[in-house]
C-alpha positions in Angstrom: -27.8 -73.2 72.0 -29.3 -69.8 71.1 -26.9 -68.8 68.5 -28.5 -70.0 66.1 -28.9 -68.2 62.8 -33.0 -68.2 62.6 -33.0 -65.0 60.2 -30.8 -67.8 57.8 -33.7 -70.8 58.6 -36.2 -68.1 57.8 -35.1 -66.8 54.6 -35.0 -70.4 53.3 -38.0 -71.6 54.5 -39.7 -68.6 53.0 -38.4 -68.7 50.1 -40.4 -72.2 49.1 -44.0 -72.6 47.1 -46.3 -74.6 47.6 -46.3 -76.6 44.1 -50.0 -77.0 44.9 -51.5 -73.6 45.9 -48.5 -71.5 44.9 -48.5 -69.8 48.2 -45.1 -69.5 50.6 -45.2 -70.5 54.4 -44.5 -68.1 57.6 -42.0 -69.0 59.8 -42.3 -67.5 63.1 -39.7 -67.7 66.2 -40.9 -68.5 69.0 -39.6 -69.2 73.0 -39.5 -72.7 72.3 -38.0 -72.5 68.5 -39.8 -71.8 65.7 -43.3 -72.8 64.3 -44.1 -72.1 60.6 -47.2 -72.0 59.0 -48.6 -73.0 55.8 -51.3 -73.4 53.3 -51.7 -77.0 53.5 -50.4 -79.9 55.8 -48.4 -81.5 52.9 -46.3 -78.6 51.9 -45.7 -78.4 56.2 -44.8 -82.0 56.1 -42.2 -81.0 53.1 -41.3 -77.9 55.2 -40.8 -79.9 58.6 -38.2 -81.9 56.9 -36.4 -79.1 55.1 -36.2 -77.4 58.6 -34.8 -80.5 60.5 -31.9 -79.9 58.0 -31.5 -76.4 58.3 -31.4 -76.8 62.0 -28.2 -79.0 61.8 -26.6 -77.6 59.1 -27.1 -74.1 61.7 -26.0 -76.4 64.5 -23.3 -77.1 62.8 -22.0 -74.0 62.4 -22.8 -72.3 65.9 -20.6 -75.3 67.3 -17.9 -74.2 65.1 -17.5 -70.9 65.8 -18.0 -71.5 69.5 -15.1 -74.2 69.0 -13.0 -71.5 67.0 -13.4 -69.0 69.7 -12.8 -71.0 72.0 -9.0 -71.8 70.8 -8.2 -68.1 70.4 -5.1 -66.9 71.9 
């Protein structure tokens, strides 16, 4: 499912600190999704987990629309 909303994923994941070195990650799309990068492999760990829920949530609303569209007269 490409219609996904990665600008939505992005601006989230961006917008978090690292509460040990202050810095915010990169998130970068890619062919095969998305890969995000980070200061430290904790804060990635945090971010990983984050990003699995963004993903549904995103999911979630692709499958509705497509679902909503799909019952227009």
């Amino acid at each position: 499912m490409s219609d996904l909303d990665y600008n939505s994923i992005k601006r989230k994941i961006e917008s978090q600190k690292c509460s040990e070195h202050n810095k915010n990650p990169q998130f970068m799309k890619t062919s095969k999704g998305f890969d995000i990068k980070t200061c430290c492999e904790n804060f990635r760990s945090e971010l990983v987990k984050i990003s699995e829920r963004l993903i549904v949530e995103e999911t979630q609303k692709a499958i509705d629309q497509v679902m909503r569209n799909a019952f227009k007269k």
